[in-house]
GURO-488866 format. One record per residue (C-alpha): z, y, x; residue in one letter. Coordinates in steps of 0.001 Angstrom, whole numbers, plus 500000, padded with zeros to 6 digits. Each point is the difference from the previous one (the first is absolute). Layout:
REM GURO-488866
ZYXA
...
REM end
This chain:
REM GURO-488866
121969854971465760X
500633504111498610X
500568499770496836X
497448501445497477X
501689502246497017X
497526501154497085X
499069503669500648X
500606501257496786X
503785499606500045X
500625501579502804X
497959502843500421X
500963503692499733X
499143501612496751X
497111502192500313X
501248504120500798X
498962501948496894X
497408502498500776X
501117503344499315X
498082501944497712X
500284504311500727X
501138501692497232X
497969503329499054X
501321503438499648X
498397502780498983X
501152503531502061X
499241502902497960X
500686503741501741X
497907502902500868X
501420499755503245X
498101498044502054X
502776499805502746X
502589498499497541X
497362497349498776X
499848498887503792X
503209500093501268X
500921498220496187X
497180497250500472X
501361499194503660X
503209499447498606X
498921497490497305X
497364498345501847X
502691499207502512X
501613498057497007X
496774497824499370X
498539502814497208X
496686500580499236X
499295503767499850X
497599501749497889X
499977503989500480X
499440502705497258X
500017503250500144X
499575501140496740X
501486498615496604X
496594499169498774X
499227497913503769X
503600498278499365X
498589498861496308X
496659498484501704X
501706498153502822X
502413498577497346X
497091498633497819X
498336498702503093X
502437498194501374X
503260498256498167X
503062502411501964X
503643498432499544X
501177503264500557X
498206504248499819X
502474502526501688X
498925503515498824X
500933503397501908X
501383502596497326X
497292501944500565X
496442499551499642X
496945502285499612X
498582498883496969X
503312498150498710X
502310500521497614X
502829497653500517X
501627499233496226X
496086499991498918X
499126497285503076X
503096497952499641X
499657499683495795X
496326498667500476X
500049497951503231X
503037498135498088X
497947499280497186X
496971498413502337X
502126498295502913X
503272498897497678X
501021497498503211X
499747502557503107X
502992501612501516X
499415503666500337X
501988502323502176X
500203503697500884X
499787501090503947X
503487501353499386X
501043495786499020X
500669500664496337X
498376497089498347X
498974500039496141X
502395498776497444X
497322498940498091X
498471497951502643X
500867496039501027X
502066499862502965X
498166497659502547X
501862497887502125X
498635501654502777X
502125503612498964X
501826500043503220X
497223499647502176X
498134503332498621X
503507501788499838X
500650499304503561X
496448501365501262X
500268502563498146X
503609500992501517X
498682499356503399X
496974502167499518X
501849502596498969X
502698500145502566X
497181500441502320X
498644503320497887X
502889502103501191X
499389502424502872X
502758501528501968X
500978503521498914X
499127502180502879X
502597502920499810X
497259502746500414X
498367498846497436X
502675500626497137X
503165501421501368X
501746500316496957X
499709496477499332X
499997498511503725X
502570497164500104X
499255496490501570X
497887497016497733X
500671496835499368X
497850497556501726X
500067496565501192X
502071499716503635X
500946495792499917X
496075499037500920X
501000497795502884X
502506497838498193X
498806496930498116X
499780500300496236X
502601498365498391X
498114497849496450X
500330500391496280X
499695496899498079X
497181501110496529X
500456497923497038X
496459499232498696X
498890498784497046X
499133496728500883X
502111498107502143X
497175497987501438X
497549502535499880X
498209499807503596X
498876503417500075X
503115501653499199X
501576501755503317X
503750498079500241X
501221502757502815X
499230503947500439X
501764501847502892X
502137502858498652X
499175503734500481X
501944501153503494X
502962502275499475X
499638503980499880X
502004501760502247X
499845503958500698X
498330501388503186X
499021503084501071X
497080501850499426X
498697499302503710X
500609495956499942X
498456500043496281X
496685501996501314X
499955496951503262X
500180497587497013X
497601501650498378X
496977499624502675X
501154496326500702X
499284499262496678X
497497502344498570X
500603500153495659X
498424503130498490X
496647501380500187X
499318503573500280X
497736501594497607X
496620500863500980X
500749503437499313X
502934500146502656X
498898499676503481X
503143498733502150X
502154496514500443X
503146501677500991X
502931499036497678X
500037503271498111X
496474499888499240X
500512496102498410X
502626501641498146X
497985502153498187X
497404497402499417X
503102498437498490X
501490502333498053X
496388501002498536X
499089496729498532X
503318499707498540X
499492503569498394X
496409499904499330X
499801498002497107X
502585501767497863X
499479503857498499X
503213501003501784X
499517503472501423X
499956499541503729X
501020503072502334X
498209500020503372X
501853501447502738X
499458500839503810X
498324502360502440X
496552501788500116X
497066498082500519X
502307496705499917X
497388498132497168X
502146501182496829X
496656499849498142X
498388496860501207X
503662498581498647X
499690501156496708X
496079498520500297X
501134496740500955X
502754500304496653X
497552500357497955X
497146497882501261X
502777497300499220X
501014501539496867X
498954498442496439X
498538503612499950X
497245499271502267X
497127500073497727X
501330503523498901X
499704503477501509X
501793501097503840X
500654503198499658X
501579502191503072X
500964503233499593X
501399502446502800X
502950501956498881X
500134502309503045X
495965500656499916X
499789501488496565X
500915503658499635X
503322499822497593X
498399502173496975X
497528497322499710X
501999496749500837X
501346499300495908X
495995500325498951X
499187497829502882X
502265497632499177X
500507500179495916X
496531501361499338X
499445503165497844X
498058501085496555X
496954502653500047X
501379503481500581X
503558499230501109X
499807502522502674X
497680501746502124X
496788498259500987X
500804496842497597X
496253500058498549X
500453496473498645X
503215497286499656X
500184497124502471X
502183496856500123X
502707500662502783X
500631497636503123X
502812497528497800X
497868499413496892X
496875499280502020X
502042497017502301X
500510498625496507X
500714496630500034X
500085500352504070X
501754501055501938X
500735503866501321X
501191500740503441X
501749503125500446X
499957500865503919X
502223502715501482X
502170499829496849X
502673502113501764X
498068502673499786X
499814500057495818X
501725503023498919X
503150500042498290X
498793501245496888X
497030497650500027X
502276496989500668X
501680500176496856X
496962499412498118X
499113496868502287X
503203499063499094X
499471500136496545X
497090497780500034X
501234497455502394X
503052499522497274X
497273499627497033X
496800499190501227X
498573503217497756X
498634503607501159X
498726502815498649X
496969502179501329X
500184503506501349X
499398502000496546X
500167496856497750X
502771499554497287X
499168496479500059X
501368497104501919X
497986497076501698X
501414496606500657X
498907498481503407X
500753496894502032X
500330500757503386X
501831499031503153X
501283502274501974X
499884499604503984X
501534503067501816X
499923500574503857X
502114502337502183X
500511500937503389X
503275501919499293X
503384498258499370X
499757500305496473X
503399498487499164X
501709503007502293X
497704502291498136X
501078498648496817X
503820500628501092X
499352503403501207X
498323501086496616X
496808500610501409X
498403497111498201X
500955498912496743X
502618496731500333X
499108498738496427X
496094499719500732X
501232498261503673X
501727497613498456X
496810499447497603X
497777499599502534X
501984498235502743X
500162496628498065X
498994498284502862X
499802501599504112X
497626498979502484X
499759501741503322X
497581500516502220X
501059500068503451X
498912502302502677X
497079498323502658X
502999500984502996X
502478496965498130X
497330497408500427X
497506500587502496X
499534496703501034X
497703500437497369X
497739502372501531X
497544497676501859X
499137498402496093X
499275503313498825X
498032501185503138X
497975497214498872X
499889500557496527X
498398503761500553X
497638499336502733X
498552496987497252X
499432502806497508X
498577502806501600X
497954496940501449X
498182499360496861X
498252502905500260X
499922500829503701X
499720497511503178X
503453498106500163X
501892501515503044X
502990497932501330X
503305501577501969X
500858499825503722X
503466498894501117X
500742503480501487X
498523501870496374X
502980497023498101X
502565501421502581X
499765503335499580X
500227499676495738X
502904497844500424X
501792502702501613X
499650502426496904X
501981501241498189X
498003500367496716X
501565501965498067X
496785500138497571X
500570495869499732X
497403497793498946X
497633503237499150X
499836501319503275X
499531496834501830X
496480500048497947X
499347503564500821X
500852499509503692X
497795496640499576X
496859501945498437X
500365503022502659X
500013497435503468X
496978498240497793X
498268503601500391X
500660500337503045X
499076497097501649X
496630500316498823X
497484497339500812X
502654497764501853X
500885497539498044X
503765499939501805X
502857502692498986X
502089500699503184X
502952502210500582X
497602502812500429X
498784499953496800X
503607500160498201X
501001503378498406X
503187500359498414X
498712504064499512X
498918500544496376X
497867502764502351X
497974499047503358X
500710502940502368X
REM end
């Protein structure tokens, strides 16, 4: 006869159901808030996105978050402001930057380690390879993560209950970081895809994600930013994309062409000028810098400034103040100053030909843009991206495989500029076809 035992005793105890903890991902960046959310839902997190400090503060009051991670920067946020008043409304949720500085003033949750170690992962995957093109004075090999085939050794997180079922008892640790060169980093790099190019940058070769990079760190600061690399290589749509990102945004672009403006006229262009202060000055106007108040002003071609008109830039950039042509008065404007060059200013600088104090001033922070030849394996996305504008207001024509063959063996020396020239002319040409071939490419500025 089996023998009959009472249930109760002996059964297992039920498995607590896990409940998801929520997280709030704050960041202008809609790539980060992805790639951040993956992370954390793969450690049983609710996400809620924001993209704005004001859409963080909603999702906070409609929903209870353990935990609000913040990116420094935010369009309409200002972080001491943000962190003073969401304290005083959410005492009990953890809140952490993007760069993993938490708030002293904030509880530490029990689940710390768990945001800290998303946040580390997400960000060792935001690190494009240096391509040596891009920025030779600063090409040397990045650390990223080699040991992706070898099983994660664990790391034991204290919590704050011992008992506490929805604690994580194990994380795997971050793999080591070994150096490799520039050409395993970029193979890396397309195996696992991090950074997002800006919409303004049309490319996905490494030193294209580098600028990307390098522009979103810059972008948010008012550190003057010198732009730097051949004609017709996007220097402008750079300096767009910096301040499109910029807390300037709302404020005035304004772009200014050093090498277009005749030099006798350049300081009234640029610091304005009273009524009467020479010849033909019928009435005072504002000058290009005070009218970018509170903006940004974008000084193209700023190797060709003349000497004695750089030392009164330089004067301004040191004290923010200028004084009009024929004015005894000063003015006090915010501005930031973006400068672009196709000349090696820093050899300039050395040979006296351009003043090495106002270099220094303005090259704060370098980005490069690199020549179409050193990546044209990006030529087929911007093929496409030219035929889809002068498609919106013409029929769409598409490119045959013989028209792709004969730009890839360019040269272009003109860069990114002539490819849309060359683009616009074989649109001509091919008239009511709706298919560019070879015949219709022109490298001649003039048909003969």
């Amino acid at each position: 006869m089996p023998l009959s035992l009472p249930a109760s005793r002996y059964a297992l105890p039920p498995i607590p159901r896990v409940k998801p903890r929520t997280a709030i991902v704050a960041s202008a960046d809609a790539s980060f808030r992805k790639r951040l959310g993956q992370r954390l839902t793969g450690l049983r997190w609710h996400i809620r996105e924001a993209e704005s400090g004001a859409q963080a503060w909603a999702e906070a009051q409609a929903s209870t978050p353990e935990a609000v991670i913040v990116d420094s920067w935010l369009p309409d946020l200002d972080m001491p402001e943000f962190l003073r008043d969401f304290r005083g409304s959410f005492p009990h949720v953890d809140v952490l930057s993007s760069e993993g500085h938490a708030n002293a003033d904030t509880p530490r949750s029990p689940y710390r380690q768990e945001l800290l170690y998303a946040l580390r992962m997400t960000q060792d995957t935001d690190t494009p390879a240096w391509n040596t093109a891009c920025d030779l004075d600063d090409a040397r090999p990045v650390q990223v993560a080699t040991d992706i085939k070898k099983p994660p050794a664990t790391v034991h997180v204290q919590s704050a209950q011992k008992d506490d079922p929805e604690s994580m008892p194990v994380l795997p640790t971050l793999p080591a970081l070994a150096l490799v060169p520039p050409p395993v980093a970029a193979s890396l790099r397309r195996e696992h895809p991090a950074v997002e190019r800006l919409p303004e940058l049309i490319g996905d070769a490494a030193c294209m994600l580098e600028i990307s990079r390098r522009i979103r760190l810059v972008a948010p600061r008012s550190t003057p930013v010198l732009i730097e690399g051949p004609t017709g290589s996007g220097k402008e749509l750079v300096a767009e994309a910096l301040h499109r990102l910029s807390t300037r945004s709302r404020k005035p672009f304004v772009a200014l062409n050093c090498a277009a403006i005749p030099e006798a006229l350049l300081e009234a262009e640029l610091f304005g000028h009273t009524r009467g202060a020479f010849t033909g000055a019928v009435q005072g106007r504002i000058g290009r810098i005070e009218a970018a108040d509170g903006g940004t002003l974008f000084l193209d071609e700023i190797g060709e400034m003349p000497l004695a008109l750089q030392s009164k830039l330089l004067r301004f950039v040191e004290c923010g103040e200028l004084q009009r042509v024929g004015d005894n008065e000063t003015v006090k404007v915010d501005v930031r100053i973006l400068a672009a060059t196709h000349r090696p200013l820093a050899r300039h600088a050395a040979e006296g030909s351009f003043r090495s104090d106002l270099y220094y001033r303005l090259a704060v922070f370098l980005i490069r843009t690199p020549a179409l030849a050193s990546h044209i394996e990006d030529l087929p996305l911007l093929v496409n991206h030219f035929l889809a504008c002068m498609g919106r207001t013409e029929p769409v024509k598409r490119i045959d495989a013989s028209a792709m063959d004969s730009l890839r063996g360019h040269a272009w020396p003109g860069n990114v500029r002539e490819l849309e020239h060359v683009l616009e002319r074989a649109a001509i040409l091919a008239g009511e076809s709706c298919e560019i071939t070879a015949a219709e490419i022109d490298f001649g500025a003039v048909c003969e």
